[in-house]
Structures are given as C-alpha cells and as structure tokens.
N, C-alpha and C positions, 0 to 999 in steps of 0.2 A: 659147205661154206656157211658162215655164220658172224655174228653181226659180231663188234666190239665197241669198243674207243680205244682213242689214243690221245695222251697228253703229250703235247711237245713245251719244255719250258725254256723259255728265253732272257738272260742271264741280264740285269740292267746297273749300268753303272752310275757313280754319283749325279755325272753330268747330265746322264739320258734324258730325255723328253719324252712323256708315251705319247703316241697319238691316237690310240684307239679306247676303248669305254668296255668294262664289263658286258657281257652279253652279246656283244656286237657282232655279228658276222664277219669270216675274213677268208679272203680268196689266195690260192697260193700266187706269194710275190708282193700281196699287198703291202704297205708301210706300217709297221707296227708301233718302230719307236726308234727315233735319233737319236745321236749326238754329237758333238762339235767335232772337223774336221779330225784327221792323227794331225800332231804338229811337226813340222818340219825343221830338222836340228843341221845348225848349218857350222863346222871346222872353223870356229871365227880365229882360234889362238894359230892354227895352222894355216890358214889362205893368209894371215895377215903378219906369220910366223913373228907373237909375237912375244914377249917373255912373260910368267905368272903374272907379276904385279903388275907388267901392263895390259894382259887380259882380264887381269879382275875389276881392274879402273876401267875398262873400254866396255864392260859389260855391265856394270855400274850404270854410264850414262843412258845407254841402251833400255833398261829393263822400267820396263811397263808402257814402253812409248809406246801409239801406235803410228804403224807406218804405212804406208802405200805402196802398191806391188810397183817395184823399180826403183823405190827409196833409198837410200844410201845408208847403208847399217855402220860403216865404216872405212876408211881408205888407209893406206901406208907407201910412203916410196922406198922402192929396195930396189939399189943403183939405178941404173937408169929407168926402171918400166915403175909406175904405180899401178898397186893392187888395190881393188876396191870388192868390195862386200854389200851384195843389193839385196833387197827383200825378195822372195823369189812371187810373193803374191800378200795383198792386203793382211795384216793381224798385228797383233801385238806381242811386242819382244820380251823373254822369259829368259834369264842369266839364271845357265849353269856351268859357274865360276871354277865351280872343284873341277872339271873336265875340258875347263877352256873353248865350251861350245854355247851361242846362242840359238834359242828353238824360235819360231813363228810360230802361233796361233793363229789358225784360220777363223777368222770374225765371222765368216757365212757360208763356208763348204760346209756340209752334215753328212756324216757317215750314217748311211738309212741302215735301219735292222726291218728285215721282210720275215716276212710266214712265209713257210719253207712249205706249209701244206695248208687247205682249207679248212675253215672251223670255227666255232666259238669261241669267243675270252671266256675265260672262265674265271680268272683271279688275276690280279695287279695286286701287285705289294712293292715295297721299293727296291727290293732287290730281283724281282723276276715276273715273266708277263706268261702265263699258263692258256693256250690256247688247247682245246679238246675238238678233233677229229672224230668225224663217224667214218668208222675205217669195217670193211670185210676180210675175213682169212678164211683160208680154205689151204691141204693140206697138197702135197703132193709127192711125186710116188720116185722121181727122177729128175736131176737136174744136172747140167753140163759148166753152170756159170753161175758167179753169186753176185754179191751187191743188188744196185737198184737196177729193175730192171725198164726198160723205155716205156713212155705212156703208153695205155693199152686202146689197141686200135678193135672195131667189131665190127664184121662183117656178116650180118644176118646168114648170108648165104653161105658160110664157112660153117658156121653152129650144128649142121642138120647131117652131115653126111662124112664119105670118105672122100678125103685132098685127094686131087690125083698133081703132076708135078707144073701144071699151068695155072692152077687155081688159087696160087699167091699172086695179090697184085703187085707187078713192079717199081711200083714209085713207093711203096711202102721203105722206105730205107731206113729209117730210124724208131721204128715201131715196134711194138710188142701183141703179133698179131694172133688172136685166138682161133683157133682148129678142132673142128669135133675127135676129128679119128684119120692116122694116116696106117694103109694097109700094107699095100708094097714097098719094098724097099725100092724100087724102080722109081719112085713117087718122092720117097725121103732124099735118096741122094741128091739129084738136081736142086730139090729146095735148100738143103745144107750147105750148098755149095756156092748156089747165088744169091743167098736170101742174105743180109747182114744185121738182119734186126732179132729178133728173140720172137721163137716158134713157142705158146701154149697150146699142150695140146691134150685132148682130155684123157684118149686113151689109143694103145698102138697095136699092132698085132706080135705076137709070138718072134717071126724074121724079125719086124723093125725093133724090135725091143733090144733085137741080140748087136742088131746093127750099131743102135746107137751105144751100148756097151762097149762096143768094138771101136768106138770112134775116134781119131785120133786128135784128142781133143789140144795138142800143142801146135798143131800144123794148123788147125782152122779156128778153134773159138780165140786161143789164144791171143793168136795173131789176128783176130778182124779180119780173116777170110770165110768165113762161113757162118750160119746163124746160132745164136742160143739156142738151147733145146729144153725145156720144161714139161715134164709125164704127169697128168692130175692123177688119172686113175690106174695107172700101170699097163699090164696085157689086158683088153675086151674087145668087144668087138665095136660099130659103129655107135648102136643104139646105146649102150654105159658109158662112148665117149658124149655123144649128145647129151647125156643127162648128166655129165661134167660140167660141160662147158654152161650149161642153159642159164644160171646165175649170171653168167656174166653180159649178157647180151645187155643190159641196163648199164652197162658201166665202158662207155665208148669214152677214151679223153682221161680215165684216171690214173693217177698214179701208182706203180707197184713196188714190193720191195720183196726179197727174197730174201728168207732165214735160213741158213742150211744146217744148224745147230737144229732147230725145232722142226725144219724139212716142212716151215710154212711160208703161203705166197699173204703179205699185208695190203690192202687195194685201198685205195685214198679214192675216193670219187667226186667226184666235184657236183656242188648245190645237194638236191635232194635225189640224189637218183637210189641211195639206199632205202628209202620210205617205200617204194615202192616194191619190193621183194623183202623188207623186215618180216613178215611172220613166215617166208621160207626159211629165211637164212636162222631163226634165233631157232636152240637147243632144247627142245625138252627137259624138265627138269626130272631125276629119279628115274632116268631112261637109259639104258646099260647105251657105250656109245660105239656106232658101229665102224669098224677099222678096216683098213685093208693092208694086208700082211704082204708083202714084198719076196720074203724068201719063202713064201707058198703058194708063187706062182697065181698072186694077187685075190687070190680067194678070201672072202669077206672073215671075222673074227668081231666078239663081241667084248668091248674090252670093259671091266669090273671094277677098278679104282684109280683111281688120280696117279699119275707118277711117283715114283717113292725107290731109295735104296734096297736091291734086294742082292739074294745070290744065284746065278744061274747054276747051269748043272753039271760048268767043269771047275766049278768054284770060285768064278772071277766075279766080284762084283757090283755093278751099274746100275742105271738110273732105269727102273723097269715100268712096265703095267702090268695086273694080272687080267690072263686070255682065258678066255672059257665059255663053254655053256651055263655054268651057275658056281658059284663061291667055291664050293665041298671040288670040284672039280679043275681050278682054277690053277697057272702056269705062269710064272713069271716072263716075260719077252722084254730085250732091249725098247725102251721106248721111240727110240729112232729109227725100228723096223716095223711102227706100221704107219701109217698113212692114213690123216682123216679123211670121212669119206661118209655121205650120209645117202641112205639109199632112196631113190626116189620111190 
C-alpha cells in the first residue's frame, strides 16, 4: 500500500457561485459551489391550445415578468370549462416562442454542487473547481465485484487472526469490513451467504481460494444475496494476511473504490488519518518493486520496469512488466497477473 493523490475536477458554469476559497479544506458532501434552480418549462401553447400568433403575443406579455408561485400566467375558455396556466412556484417568465412553451426561473431554489470526496481546493478558475485528495492504493490479488465499494469499517479484533464463521458482526450491513485471513471453507460459506456487505480480506488458504473461484458468482453477488469478496495477498497463511490488512487499521469510515483494469483498491480517508502511516505506505525510490504473481500460486517476483508494450511467448501482444532476478535475466508477464504487494 502506498500514498497518492487524487484530483477530482468540478465542471462550473456561467451562472455558478463558488463557495469555497483556494486551500480550503473540504469534507465529502460539503457545498462547493451553486447555481440557480433548473427552470421549469411549462406547454403554454398546448394547456391553452392556442394558435402560433396567439402563442407568440401571449408570451410576449409574459416575458421578464416576475410572478408568484400560484400567479396566473394565463387563462383561455374552450366551451364550457376555462383553462388557466399558474406559475408552479416564485421566478421569472422566459418566452420560448419557436416551441410555444414558457420556462420559470426559480429566483431562490439553488442547485448545490458538493465534493463527492474529502480534500483541498487546489485551483478555481472559471470554468472548473480542482479539489486534491490524499487517497491510499494498495493492489489486490482477487475480486468478485467492481465499482465502489461501501465505506470501510475496522475491527481491531479482525486484523490479527483467522475469521472463523461468527466473527462478523451482524449489524454490519452495508459495510466493507476488513479480515486478516479466512482458513476453512466451513468459515467462508456461512459468511458469503449472510454477510451482504463486501469481505476484504488479506489473504485465504489454498481450499478457500479454490472455493471462492468456484463461486457462483450470479446466484449471490449478483443478486445481493451474499457478500463481496476482495483477495489482498492471494493464498498465505494468517501471519501475510495480518501483514495485509495492518495498513488499514487507521483508516475506519473511508471511502473505497475498486479498479479491476489495474486490480487496485483507491481508499479516500477522511481528515488526517493518512499522516500517520505516510512513511509506510510511500515507495522507495530505485528499489526493483516487489509483486505477487497469481498464476504461481502467489509466490513473491521482483518486477524491473514500468508497464510497457511487449510480446509474450505465444506471440500475442500486451501491456507487460519485466519479472526477474536482475535485467540480463528478465521475462516479460501480463501486467495484470501480478499484484502489488510490499513485504513487510
């Protein structure tokens, strides 16, 4: 696992208001920046069926007025019953004649634009408001479900050991709860089954691995009968899922997101709870970076250069890394068959 940012940018239009200041801090949900009501477009030529020219005159006297929510926009008798046309709430009338409709502007509704995640402004300009997240990724090995996945919940007492099939709390319902190591499959089923929130788990044994491969993933994840399932470290034993999971014990309440393209987990945390594990999580610079290989039965690999177009060895060719003990020696692998993984 290992530190980042993230900029998320928010798109402003002529009318927008910001309400927030460079530098500023901002919590997810906070208000970032308005603007005026959508306006409400109301069938005037059709409720009051009435012919072009006399829609373009009846919208004529209408346009710019302001009126009051219940105000009479216009009326017409057609045979017996008169039709009448009200403002549906306070703003002022906008004729659009070519389509035989008048709009209401809402004078004091505001359509809020929020921060979708926590973080600094980093830049306003007039077309867009750049807020910067300190976000954690960390890579993993297995996954049953994508999108985002529910805030993540932490249980000290989960972090240290192997799950047995009691040791999910039950009122967790909508959670994304962290798990050192589950061993038996005896253990996994019951929790897949009544758990509906999303299992991280650092690492599983050899059975549960086969298990959850085996899973029928349209009968339960699909359908919201049974829980997510996310693998950090692949097949180990308790003690490599423990040294999984242990980054995250600081991060109770954050947000996550699941890339299945890159087979990374992105973790939003809320305030400073990153400062406090930043020289774990950041990378060594010049330091070959250590991988976990999935189709060799999770056994570590030392990977040599950045992603890059290569050719494999039945001549197809993908987006690789080179594997090895040193350059002169070095093997091209899918780069989606290993899994970051930094050894403690």
């Amino acid at each position: 696992m290992y530190c980042d940012t993230m900029d998320v940018r928010y798109a402003l239009g002529e009318r927008d208001t910001v309400r927030v200041e460079v530098g500023e801090t901002v919590a997810a949900g906070d208000v970032i920046a308005a603007r005026p009501d959508f306006s409400t477009i109301i069938a005037y030529a059709t409720m009051l069926r009435l012919s072009a020219e006399e829609t373009k005159d009846a919208i004529a006297r209408c346009e710019g007025m302001d009126y009051t929510a219940g105000a009479s926009l216009g009326e017409r008798r057609i045979g017996f019953r008169t039709r009448k046309v009200a403002a549906p709430f306070s703003g002022i009338a906008r004729g659009l004649p070519d389509s035989g409709a008048l709009a209401i502007e809402n004078k004091t509704a505001e359509h809020e634009i929020r921060a979708r995640y926590g973080g600094t402004v980093r830049a306003i300009s007039e077309r867009a408001i750049i807020v910067t997240s300190a976000v954690a990724q960390c890579g993993y090995a297995f996954a049953d479900e994508s999108g985002d996945l529910p805030p993540l919940h932490i249980e000290p007492a989960l972090l240290d050991g192997a799950v047995t099939d009691d040791g999910i709390p039950p009122s967790l319902r909508t959670a994304s709860v962290v798990v050192a190591h589950i061993a038996e499959v005896a253990h996994l089923t019951p929790i897949s089954r009544s758990f509906p929130g999303t299992l991280i788990i650092g690492s599983v044994s050899e059975p549960v691995a086969w298990a959850l491969l085996d899973r029928p993933h349209e009968s339960e994840s699909r359908r919201g009968m049974g829980a997510g399932i996310v693998v950090l470290d692949g097949i180990g034993d308790a003690l490599s899922g423990a040294r999984a999971v242990a980054p995250f014990q600081h991060l109770h309440g954050a947000q996550a997101m699941l890339d299945r393209f890159t087979q990374t987990i992105t973790i939003i945390p809320h305030g400073d709870a990153l400062r406090e594990i930043e020289s774990d999580l950041r990378p060594h610079e010049n330091v070959p970076t250590q991988k976990r290989d999935p189709g060799h039965y999770g056994l570590a690999c030392t990977v040599l250069s950045p992603p890059s177009i290569a050719a494999l060895s039945d001549g197809e060719r993908a987006l690789c890394v080179q594997v090895g003990e040193s350059s002169e020696h070095a093997v091209p692998i899918p780069a989606h068959n290993v899994t970051a993984y930094r050894l403690g």
